[in-house]
Structure formats: C-alpha cells, structure tokens
C-alpha positions, 0 to 999 in steps of 0.5 A: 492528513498531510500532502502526498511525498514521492521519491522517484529513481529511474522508472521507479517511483514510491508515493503516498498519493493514495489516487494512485492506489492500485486497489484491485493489485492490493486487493488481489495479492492480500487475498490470494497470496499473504499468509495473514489476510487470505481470502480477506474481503475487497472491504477490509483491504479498502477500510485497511488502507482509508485508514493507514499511511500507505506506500506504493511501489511504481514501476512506470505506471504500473503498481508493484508493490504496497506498504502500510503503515498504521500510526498515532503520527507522533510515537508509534508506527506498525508496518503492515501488508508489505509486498513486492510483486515478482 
C-alpha cells in the first residue's frame, strides 16, 4: 500500500495514516447511528477498514469523521461509510 498522505487546514486534518484510526469512534457511529451497518460487529468495521483506503477526519486530535474508500487502485472506486460526527 502506498505512504499515508494528510491534508491540514487550520486545527483540521484528513489523513490516510491508518494508526490514527479512531476505531472505537468508527465502530461506534456505524453500529448505532448508520442506516447500513446498524448493530454491525466491531469485527466487521475492523475487516471493513484493513481492507479499505481510508480517511479520517481530525479536529485537534480527536477524530470527527471517517470515509472509505473500497478500490481496484487503477479504474474503480466505491465510497463507503462516510460521516461527520455533529
């Protein structure tokens, strides 16, 4: 897999770096609050996201919101899971 990229602005930051997964934040909005994966697994996020290209959403240092992103890396690209915590 290719290196982490980030993009910063202000105290924001988005970021690929899969360690600054908040998984338990992740986890816990697919479960409880998403239409598509409620009542889902910890497992399943975890597998999900191993096999995803991901994107969180920073305030500080605390995550507000994730993507995913489920691709071939050369023609085709499925955007997944996305949220922004309020």
């Amino acid at each position: 897999m290719n290196a982490a990229h980030e993009v910063r602005k202000e105290n924001f930051r988005i970021s690929t770096d899969p360690s600054l997964l908040d998984l338990d934040t992740i986890h816990g909005y697919l479960s409880r609050n998403s239409y598509w994966a409620l009542k889902s697994p910890r497992e399943v996020a975890e597998r999900s996201i191993r096999n995803s290209l991901c994107f969180g959403l920073y305030f500080e240092a605390t995550q507000i919101g994730f993507g995913r992103v489920i691709t071939d890396s050369a023609t085709f690209a499925y955007l997944a899971d996305v949220f922004i915590l309020e």
